[in-house]
C-alpha positions in Angstrom: 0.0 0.0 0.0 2.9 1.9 1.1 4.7 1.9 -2.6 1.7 2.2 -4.7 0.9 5.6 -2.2 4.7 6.5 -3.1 4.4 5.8 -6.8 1.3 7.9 -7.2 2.5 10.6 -5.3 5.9 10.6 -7.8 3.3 10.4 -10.3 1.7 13.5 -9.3 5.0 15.4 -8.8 6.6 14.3 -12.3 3.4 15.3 -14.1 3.7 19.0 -12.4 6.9 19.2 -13.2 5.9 17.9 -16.8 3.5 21.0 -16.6 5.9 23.3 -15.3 8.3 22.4 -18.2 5.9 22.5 -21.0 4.6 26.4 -19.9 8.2 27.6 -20.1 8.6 26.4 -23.4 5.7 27.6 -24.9 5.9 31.0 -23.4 9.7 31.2 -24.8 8.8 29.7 -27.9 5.7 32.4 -28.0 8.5 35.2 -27.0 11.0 34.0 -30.2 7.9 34.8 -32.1 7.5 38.5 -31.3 11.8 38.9 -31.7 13.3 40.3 -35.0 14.9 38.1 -37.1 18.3 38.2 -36.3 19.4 37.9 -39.6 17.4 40.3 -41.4 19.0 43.4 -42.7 15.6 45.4 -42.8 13.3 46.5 -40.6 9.4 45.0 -41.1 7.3 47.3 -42.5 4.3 49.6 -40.5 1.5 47.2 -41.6 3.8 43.9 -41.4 4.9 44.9 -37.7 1.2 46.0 -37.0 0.2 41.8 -37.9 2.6 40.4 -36.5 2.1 42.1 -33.2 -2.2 41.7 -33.9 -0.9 37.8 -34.4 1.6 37.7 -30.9 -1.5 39.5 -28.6 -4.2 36.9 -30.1 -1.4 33.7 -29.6 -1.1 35.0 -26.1 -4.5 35.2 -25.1 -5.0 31.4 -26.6 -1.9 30.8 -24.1 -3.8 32.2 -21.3 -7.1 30.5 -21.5 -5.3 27.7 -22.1 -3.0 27.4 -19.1 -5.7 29.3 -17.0 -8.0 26.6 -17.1 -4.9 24.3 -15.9 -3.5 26.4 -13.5 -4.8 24.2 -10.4 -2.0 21.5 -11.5 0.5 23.5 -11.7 3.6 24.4 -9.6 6.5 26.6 -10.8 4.1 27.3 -13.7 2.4 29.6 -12.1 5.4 31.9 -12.3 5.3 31.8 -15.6 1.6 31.9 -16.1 1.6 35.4 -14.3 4.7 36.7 -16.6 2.4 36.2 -19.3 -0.3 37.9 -18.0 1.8 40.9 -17.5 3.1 40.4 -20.7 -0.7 40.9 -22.0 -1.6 43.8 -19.9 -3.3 42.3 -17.2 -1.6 42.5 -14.0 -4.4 42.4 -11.2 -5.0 38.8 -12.8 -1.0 38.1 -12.5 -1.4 38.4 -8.7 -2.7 36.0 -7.3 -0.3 33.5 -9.8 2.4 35.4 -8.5 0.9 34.6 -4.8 0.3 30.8 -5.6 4.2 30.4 -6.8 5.7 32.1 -3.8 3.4 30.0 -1.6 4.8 26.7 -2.9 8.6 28.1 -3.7 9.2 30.9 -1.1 12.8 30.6 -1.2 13.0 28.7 -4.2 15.5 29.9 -7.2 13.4 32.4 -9.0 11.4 33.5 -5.4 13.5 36.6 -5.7 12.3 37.2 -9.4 8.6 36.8 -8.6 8.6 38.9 -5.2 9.6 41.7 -7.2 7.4 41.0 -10.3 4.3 40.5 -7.6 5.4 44.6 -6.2 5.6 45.7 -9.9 2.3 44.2 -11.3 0.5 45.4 -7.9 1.8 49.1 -9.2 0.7 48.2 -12.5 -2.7 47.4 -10.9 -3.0 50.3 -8.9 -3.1 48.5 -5.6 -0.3 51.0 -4.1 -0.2 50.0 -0.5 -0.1 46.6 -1.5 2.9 47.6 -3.9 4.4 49.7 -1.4 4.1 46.5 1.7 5.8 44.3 -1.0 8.8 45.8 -2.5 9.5 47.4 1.4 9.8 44.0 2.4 11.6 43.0 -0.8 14.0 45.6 0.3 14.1 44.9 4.4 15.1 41.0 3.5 17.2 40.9 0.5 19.7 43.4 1.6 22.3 41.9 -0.9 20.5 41.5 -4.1 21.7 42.4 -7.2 18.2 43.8 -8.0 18.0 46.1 -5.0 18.4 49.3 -7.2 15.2 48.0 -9.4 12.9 47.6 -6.3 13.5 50.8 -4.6 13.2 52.7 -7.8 9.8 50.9 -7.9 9.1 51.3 -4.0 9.6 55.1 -5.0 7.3 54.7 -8.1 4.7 53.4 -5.5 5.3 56.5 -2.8 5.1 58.9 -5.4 1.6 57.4 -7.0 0.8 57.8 -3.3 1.0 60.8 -3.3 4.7 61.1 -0.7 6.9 62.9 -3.5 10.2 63.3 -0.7 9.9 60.5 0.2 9.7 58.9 -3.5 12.9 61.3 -4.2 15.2 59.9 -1.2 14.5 56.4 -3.2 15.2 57.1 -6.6 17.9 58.9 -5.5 19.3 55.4 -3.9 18.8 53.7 -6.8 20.5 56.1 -8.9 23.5 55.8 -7.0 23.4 52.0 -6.4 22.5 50.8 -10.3 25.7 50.7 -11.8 25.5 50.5 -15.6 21.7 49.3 -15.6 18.9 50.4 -17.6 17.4 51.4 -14.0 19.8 54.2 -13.6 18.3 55.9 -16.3 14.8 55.4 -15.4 15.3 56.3 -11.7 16.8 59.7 -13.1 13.8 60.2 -15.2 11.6 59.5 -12.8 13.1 62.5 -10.2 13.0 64.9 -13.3 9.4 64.5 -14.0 8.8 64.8 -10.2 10.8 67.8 -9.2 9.6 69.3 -12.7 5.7 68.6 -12.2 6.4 70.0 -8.6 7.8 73.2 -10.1 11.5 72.4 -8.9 13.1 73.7 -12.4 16.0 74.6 -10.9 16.5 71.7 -9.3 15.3 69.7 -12.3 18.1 71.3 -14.2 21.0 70.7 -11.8 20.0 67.2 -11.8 20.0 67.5 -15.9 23.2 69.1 -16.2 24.9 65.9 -13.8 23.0 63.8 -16.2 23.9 65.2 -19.0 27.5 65.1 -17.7 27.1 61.5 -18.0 25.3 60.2 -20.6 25.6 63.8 -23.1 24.4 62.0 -26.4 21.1 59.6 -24.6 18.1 60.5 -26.4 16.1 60.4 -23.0 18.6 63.1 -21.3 18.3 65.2 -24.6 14.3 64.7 -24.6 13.7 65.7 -21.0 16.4 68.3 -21.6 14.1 69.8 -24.6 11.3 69.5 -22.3 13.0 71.5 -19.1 13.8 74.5 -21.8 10.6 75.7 -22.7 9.9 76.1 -19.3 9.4 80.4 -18.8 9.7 80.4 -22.6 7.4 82.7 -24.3 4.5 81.1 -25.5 4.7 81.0 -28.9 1.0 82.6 -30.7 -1.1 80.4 -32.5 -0.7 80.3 -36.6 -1.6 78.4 -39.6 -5.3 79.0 -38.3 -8.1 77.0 -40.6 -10.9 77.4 -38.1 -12.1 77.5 -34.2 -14.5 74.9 -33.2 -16.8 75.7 -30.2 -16.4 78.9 -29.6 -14.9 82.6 -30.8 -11.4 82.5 -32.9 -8.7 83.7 -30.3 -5.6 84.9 -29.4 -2.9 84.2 -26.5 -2.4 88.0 -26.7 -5.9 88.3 -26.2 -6.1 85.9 -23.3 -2.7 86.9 -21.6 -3.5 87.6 -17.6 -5.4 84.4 -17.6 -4.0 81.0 -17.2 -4.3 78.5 -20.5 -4.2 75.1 -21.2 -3.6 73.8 -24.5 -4.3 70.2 -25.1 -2.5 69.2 -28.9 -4.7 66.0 -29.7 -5.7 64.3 -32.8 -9.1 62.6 -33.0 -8.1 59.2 -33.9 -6.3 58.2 -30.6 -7.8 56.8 -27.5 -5.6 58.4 -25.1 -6.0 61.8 -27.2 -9.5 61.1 -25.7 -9.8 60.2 -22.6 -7.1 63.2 -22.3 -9.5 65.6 -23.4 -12.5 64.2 -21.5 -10.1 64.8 -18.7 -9.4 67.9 -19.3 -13.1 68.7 -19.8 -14.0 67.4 -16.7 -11.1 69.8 -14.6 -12.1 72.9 -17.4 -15.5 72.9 -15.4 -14.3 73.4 -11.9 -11.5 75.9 -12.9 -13.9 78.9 -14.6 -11.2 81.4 -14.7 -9.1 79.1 -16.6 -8.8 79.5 -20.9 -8.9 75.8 -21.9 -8.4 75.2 -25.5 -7.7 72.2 -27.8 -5.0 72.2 -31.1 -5.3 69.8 -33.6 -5.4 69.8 -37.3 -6.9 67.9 -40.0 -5.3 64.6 -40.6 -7.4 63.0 -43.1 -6.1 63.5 -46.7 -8.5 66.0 -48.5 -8.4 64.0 -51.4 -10.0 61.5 -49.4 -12.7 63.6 -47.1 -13.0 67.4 -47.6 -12.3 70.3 -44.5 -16.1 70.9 -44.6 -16.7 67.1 -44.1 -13.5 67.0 -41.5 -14.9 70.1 -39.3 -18.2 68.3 -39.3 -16.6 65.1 -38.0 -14.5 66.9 -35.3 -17.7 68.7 -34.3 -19.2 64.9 -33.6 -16.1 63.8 -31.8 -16.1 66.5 -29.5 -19.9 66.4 -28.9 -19.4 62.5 -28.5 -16.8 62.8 -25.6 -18.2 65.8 -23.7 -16.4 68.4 -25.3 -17.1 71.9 -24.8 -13.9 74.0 -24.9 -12.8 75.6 -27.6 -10.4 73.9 -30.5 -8.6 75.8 -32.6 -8.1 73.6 -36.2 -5.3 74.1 -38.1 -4.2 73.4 -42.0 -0.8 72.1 -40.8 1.9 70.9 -38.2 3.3 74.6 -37.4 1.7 74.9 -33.6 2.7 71.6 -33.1 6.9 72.3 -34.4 6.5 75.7 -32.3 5.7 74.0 -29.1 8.3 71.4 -29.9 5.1 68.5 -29.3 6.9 65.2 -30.4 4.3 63.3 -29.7 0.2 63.8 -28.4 -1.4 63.6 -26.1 0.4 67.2 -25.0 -0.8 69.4 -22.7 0.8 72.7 -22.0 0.1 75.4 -19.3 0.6 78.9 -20.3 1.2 81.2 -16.9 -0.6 85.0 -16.9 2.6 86.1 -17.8 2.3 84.4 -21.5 4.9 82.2 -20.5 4.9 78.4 -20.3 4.9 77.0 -17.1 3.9 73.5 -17.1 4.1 70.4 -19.4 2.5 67.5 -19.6 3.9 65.0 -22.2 1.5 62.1 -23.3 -1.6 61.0 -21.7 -2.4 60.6 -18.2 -5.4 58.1 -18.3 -3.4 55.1 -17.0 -2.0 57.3 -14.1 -4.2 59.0 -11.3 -1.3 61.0 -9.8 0.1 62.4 -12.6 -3.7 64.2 -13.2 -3.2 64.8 -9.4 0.1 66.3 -9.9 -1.3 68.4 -13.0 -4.0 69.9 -10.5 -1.7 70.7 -8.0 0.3 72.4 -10.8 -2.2 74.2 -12.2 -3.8 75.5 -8.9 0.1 76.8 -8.1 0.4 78.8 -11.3 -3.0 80.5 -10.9 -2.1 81.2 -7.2 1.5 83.2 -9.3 0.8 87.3 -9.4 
């Protein structure tokens, strides 16, 4: 009885591992798919990159469901089953994988791995204080690990979205100066220039360029943020190229200077160019004394669909998501080069002065803090003389 209880039990544990083996394959195998080829001396085309990624996002939700549905017999597959999920965007369901492996492997070879991937994709969720509970403890125990830069420029990730900026500075600050040569480093110095920028700390932001800069003098990031930093109490430049205002009277920022503006560059065709502006809309109505106004420009060939037909379109669009602000149209990219936007969502804030005091590069719909921190921001430059 004894030996057959044995054998089933080996059984039981060679099939798990079976399991465990045949996940990690697949997922790598799945991975390999979504690589370049090696070998190639070209890059895909737009429409051949567009299918193959359309083609890795519909093989990794087959993986999933698959794997889902067998996750009760696995062991160390469960690591891997919550790297996928992340992987597809859908961290809160990565948790509790993340959980179940730790559980069964808590000091096991890739324990340290998966404590730090549960504190990121409990950020990723939005569960903070669990995020914050996780990668402390990550930090209090594993006092030697090679990764201890990476989780305590996450733990600062987590304070800041918390809303305890000092506090998230003192840590990206640590990991700056403990990351070596990794990727982190640069991420953690981001991180503090967005901060001490959206708080208003130019001067501060810019010491911390210029040692960056120091540094790393030709990285695109430290030239991009460095772009950014400069048209800070830069003249606004005035509006041109002018095909038509939507919703409301043409303008001018001459007109409107000794009030504070917003300017939101968007194009219609992008979700986060959306929810930006419903965003927008929604703070527009509680700040009155603020001049709110949307840039964009036609982006349909005319060939293809007429201004006429455009304007009517836009006029739908921003009827459809709540719009009521005014948007000034334009027959070209000039606003857009004379603001130096890169890329949109952008949302500038132009001070009474006429000068620009705030930026806000790309959207803010994934982040609650960073429309927090634009608040803040904008209630401190209408507060200026």
């Amino acid at each position: 009885m004894r030996c057959t209880l044995a054998l089933v039990l080996c059984a039981l544990t060679l099939s798990a591992q079976s399991l465990d083996d045949t996940i990690r394959d697949d997922l790598h195998k799945l991975m390999s798919q979504a690589s370049l080829d090696e070998g190639s001396r070209t890059l895909p085309s737009e429409a051949a990159s567009k299918e193959r990624l359309q083609g890795l996002e519909t093989e990794l939700t087959a993986f999933i469901e698959r794997w889902s549905a067998r996750a009760g017999e696995l062991k160390h597959g469960r690591f891997t089953l919550a790297r996928a999920l992340t992987f597809a965007g859908r961290p809160a369901e990565a948790v509790p994988h993340f959980r179940a492996f730790l559980k069964g492997a808590p000091e096991g070879a890739e324990a340290e791995d998966a404590e730090l991937a549960l504190g990121t994709a409990l950020l990723d969720a939005r569960d903070v204080s669990a995020a914050i509970h996780t990668l402390a403890e990550f930090v209090k125990r594993r006092t030697t690990s090679a990764q201890l830069p990476v989780a305590n420029h996450y733990l600062g990730v987590a304070h800041w979205q918390n809303g305890e900026h000092e506090r998230a500075l003192e840590l990206l600050v640590l990991a700056w100066k403990t990351a070596g040569e990794s990727p982190i480093r640069a991420d953690a110095g981001i991180k503090r220039l967005e901060i001490l920028r959206d708080l208003g700390r130019i001067e501060e932001a810019k010491e911390l360029l210029a040692e960056l800069k120091a540094k790393q003098p030709e990285a695109p990031w430290v030239l991009a943020v460095a772009e950014q930093l400069d048209w800070i109490g830069r003249a606004a430049p005035e509006f041109v190229d002018v095909l038509a205002f939507l919703q409301g009277e043409a303008t001018t920022l001459a007109a409107l200077k000794g009030r504070v503006v917003v300017l939101n560059f968007f194009a219609d065709r992008y979700e986060a160019c959306q929810e930006e502006l419903e965003f927008l809309q929604a703070l527009a109505d509680k700040e009155a004394d603020v001049a709110f106004i949307g840039l964009t420009k036609h982006y349909r060939p005319y060939e293809k669909l007429a201004a006429a037909a455009q304007d009517s379109g836009l006029r739908e669009f921003l009827k459809q998501h709540g719009v009521r602000f005014p948007v000034l149209v334009a027959r070209g990219f000039e606003n857009l080069k004379n603001y130096g936007v890169r890329g949109i969502p952008c949302t500038v804030i132009v001070g009474k002065d006429g000068r620009v005091a705030h930026l806000q590069v790309g959207g803010t719909r994934k982040s609650p803090r960073q429309r927090l921190d634009f608040e803040a921001a904008l209630k401190r430059i209408k507060a200026r003389d």
